[in-house]
C-alpha positions as CSV (number, residue, x, y, z in Angstrom):
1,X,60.0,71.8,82.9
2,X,61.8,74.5,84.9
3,X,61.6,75.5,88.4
4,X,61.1,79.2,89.0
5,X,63.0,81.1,91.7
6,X,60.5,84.2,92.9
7,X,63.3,85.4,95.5
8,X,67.2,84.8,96.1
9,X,68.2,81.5,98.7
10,X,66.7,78.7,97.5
11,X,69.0,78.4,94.4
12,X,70.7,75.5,96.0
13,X,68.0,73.4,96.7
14,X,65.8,74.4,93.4
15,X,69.1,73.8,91.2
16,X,69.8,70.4,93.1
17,X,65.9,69.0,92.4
18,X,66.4,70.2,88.9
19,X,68.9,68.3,88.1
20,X,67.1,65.2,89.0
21,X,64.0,66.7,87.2
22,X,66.0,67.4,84.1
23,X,67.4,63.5,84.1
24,X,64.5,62.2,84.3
25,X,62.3,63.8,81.7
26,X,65.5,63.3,79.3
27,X,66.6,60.1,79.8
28,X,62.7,58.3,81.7
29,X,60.1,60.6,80.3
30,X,59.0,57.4,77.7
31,X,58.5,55.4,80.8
32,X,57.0,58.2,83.0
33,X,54.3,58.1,80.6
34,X,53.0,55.0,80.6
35,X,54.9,53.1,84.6
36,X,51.7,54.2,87.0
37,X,53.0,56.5,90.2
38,X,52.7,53.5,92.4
39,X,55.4,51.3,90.9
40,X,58.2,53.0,92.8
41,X,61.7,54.6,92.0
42,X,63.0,51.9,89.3
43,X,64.5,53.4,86.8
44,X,67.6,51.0,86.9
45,X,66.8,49.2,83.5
46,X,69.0,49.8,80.9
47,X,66.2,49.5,78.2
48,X,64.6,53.1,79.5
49,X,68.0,54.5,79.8
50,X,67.6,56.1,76.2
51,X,67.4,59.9,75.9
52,X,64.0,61.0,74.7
53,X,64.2,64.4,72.5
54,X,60.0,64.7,72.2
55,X,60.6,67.0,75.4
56,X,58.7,70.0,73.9
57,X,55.5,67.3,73.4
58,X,55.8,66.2,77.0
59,X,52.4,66.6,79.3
60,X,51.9,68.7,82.5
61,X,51.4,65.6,84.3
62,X,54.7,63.3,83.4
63,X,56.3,66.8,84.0
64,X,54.7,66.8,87.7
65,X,55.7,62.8,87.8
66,X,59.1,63.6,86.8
67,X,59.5,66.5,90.0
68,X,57.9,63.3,92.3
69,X,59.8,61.1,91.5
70,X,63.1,63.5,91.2
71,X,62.0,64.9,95.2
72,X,61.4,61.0,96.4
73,X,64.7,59.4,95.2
74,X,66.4,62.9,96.7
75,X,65.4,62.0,99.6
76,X,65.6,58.2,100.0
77,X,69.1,59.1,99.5
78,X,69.5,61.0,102.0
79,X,67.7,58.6,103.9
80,X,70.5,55.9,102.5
81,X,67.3,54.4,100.4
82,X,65.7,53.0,104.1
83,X,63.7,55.5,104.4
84,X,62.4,59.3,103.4
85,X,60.9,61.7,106.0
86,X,58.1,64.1,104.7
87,X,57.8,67.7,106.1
88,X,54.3,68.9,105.5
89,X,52.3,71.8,107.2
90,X,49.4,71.4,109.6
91,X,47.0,73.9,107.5
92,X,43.7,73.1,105.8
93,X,45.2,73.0,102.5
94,X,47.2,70.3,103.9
95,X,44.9,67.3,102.7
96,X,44.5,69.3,99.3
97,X,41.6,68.3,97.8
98,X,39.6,69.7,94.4
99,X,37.1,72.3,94.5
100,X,34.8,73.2,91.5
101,X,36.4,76.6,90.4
102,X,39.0,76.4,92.6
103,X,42.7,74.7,91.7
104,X,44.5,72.6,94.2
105,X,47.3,75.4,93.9
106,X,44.8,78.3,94.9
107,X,43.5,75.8,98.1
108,X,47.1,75.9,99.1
109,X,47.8,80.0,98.7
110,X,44.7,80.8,100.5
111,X,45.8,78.4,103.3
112,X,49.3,79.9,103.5
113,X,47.7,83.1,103.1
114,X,46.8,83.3,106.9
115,X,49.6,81.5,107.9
116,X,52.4,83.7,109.8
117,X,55.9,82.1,110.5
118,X,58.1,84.5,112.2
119,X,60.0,82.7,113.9
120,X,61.5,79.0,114.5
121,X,58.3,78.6,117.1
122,X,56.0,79.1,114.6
123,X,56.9,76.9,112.3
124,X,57.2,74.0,115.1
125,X,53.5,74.4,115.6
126,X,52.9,73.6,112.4
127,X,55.3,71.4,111.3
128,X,54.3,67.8,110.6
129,X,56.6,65.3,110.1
130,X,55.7,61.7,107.7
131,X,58.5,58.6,108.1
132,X,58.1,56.0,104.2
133,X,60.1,53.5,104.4
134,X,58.1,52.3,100.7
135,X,59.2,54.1,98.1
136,X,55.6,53.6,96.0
137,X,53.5,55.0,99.2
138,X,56.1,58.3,99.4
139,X,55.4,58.9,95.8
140,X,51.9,58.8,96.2
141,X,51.7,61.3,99.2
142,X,54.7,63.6,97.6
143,X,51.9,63.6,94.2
144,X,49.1,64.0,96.4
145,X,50.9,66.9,98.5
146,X,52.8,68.4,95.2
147,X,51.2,71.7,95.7
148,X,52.3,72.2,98.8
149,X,56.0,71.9,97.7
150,X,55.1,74.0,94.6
151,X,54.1,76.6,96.8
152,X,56.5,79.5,98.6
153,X,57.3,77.3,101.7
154,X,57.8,74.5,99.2
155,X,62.0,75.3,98.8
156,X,62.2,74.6,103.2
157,X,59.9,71.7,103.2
158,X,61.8,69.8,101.3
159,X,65.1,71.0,102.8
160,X,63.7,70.2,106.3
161,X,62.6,66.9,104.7
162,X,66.1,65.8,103.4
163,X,67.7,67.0,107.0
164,X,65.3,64.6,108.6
165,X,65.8,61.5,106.3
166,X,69.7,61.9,106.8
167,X,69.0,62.1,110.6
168,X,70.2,65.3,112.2
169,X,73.2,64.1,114.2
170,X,74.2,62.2,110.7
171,X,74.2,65.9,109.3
172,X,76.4,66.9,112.0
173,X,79.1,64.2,111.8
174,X,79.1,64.6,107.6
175,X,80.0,68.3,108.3
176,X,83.6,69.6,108.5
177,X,82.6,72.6,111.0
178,X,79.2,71.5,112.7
179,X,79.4,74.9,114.3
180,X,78.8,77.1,111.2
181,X,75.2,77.5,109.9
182,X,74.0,75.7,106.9
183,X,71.9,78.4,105.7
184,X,73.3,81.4,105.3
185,X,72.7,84.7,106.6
186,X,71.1,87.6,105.3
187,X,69.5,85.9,101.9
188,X,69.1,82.1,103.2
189,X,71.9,80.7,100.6
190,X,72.6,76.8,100.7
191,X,75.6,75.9,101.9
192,X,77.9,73.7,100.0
193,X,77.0,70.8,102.4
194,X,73.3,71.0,101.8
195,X,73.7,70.8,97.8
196,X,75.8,67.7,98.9
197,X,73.5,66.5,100.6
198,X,70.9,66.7,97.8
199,X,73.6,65.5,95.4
200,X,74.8,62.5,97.2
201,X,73.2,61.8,100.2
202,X,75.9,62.9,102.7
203,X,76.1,66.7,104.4
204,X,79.8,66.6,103.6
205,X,81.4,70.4,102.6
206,X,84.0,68.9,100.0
207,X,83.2,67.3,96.8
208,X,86.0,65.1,96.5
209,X,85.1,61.3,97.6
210,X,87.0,61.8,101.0
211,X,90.4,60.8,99.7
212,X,93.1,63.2,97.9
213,X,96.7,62.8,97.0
214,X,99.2,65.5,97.7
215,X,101.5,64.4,96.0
């Protein structure tokens, strides 16, 4: 029920989701298992607000449902719950579909295997960008794309895809210092406005709620 970190950066966007993952599968894993993927975000009723303690008998797929569903109300708050942009890659492995033998997640390495990004150009040219405004048909395409965020460009994908649902001058104005970079240089680290913006919706740097007495 873990995401794994391969490489330093992504910390702050891997620890964010997992927060999100980790609510879910404690406090919603009774109703991931039986409320189909097409029913939305709803997880406002207090009767499923119980914590579950059967985690260690809890399947591989309400585990994926619970990362869905974690990843889509993410980022229909960033989107302020109008809307949730979808960064996706333009590669075969894109429209992931099963072949006998073959996994969806080894469809999606050998795509990526021939794919070089080096630079911000690159990645434009691949770069494909989905707009939900329903929250049931972003969870099906997040579920039907999960491999793709499960794979190594899976960490920027979704960070590109919160960036977009805030709106990019939105960022800018959250920010104290619009001028500084939000990833950081040499490891890609998260800034503290991009776990924000994960957390709450808003690219703002201080995690106070805008108001503090000095006394």
């Amino acid at each position: 029920m873990g995401l794994v970190q391969h490489e330093g950066g992504p910390c702050g966007v891997l620890a964010t989701i997992q927060t999100f993952v980790l609510k879910y599968i404690i406090f919603f894993s009774n109703e991931l298992s039986r409320v189909p993927q097409n029913r939305g975000l709803g997880v406002s009723s207090k009767s499923h607000s119980v914590p579950s303690y059967n985690i260690s008998s809890l399947t591989e797929d309400v585990k994926v449902r619970a990362l869905v569903r974690s990843m889509g109300e993410i980022l229909f708050l960033c989107g302020s719950n109008k809307r949730a942009v979808i960064a996706t890659l333009s590669i075969p492995g894109n429209d992931i579909q099963r072949f006998e033998g073959i996994s969806e997640d080894e469809v999606v390495a050998n795509s990526l295997k021939a794919l070089s990004i080096e630079s911000s150009l690159d990645l434009l040219k691949v770069l494909r960008v989905e707009i939900h405004t329903s929250e049931a048909t972003a969870l099906q395409r997040l579920e039907a794309i999960i491999p793709l965020f499960q794979s190594r460009m899976g960490a920027l994908l979704f960070l590109i895809s919160a960036l977009l649902s805030r709106g990019l001058d939105l960022v800018q104005s959250d920010r104290d210092d619009p001028s500084l970079p939000l990833v950081t240089a040499p490891f890609g680290h998260a800034s503290q406005e991009i776990v924000n913006l994960l957390l709450c919706g808003q690219a703002v740097a201080n995690v106070f709620d805008g108001r503090m007495d000095l006394g």
